[in-house]
N, C-alpha and C positions, 0 to 999 in steps of 0.2 A: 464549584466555581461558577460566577455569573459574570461575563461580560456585559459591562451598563453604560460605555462610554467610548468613545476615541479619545485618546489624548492629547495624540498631532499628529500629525501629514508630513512628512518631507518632502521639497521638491526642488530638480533641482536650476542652475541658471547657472549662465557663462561665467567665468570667475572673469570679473573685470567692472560687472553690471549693477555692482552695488547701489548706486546712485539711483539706475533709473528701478530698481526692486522696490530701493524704501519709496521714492517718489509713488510706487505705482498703489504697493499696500497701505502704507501711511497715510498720506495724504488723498491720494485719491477714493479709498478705500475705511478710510478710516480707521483702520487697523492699528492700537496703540501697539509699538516696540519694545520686547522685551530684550535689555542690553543682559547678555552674559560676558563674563573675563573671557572665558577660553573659548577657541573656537571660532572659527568663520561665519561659521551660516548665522543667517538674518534671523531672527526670529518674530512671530507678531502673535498676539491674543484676540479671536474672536469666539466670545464667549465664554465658556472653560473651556474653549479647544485650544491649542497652537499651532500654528503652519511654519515648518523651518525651513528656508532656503536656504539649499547649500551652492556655495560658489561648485561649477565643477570646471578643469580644463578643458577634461574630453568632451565637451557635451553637446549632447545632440537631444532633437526636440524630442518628446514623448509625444505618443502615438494621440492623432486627436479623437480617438475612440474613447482613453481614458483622459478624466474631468473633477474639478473637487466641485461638487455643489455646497452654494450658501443661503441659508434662508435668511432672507433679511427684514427688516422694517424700514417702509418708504421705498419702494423698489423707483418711483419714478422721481426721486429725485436725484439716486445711485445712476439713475440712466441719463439721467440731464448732467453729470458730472464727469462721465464717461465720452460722453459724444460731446462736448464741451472742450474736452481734452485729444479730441478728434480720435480717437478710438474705435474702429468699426466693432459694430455688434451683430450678433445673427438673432435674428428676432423671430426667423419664419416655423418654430418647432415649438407647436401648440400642447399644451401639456393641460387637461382637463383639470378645472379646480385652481389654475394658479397662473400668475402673469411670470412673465420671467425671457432669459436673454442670458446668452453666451457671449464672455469676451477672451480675449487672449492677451494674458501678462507681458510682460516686456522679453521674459524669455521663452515666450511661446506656450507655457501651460494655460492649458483650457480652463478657463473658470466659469460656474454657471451662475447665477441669481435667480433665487424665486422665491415669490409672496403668495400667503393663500389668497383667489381672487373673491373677498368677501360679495362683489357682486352678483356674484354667480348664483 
């Protein structure tokens, strides 16, 4: 048996907050939605990976220790779209080899971005 892949992430958010979820993955993120029949949680495709949001009642924020990183392409335009959208970001945690920035989704899960920084 070889493990070659993630498939998805779940994560979860306040059940109520649909609206500002897709707003935050979809559009701001660009993240196209995949609609299934059954079931609550949100879903979106980046890559071949998926990220599923699930409504929760109970929910309470996850620890900001744990964080899903994204590699992306065009990280400074992702950042002008973000702070755009007046989103604060944490910028000050230098990672050698790459540009990159922490934000937090609308129900508090910590998301990272990072680009290799070909200047380097």
């Amino acid at each position: 048996m070889v493990v070659h892949s993630i498939n998805h992430v779940q994560l979860p958010f306040p059940a109520g907050a649909e609206g500002q979820i897709r707003n935050f993955y979809n559009s701001l993120l660009g993240l196209p939605e995949v609609r299934l029949q059954a079931g609550s949680a949100l879903r979106f495709v980046a890559g071949t990976q998926r990220i599923d949001l699930v409504p929760t009642e109970q929910w309470q924020p996850v620890p900001a220790v744990s964080h899903l990183a994204f590699e992306v392409q065009d990280l400074p335009a992702l950042r002008g779209r973000l702070l755009q959208a007046q989103l604060p970001l944490v910028e000050n945690r230098a990672l050698p080899g790459y540009l990159r920035f922490y934000v937090k989704d609308p129900a508090g899960n910590q998301l990272e971005f990072l680009e290799p920084d070909l200047d380097q």
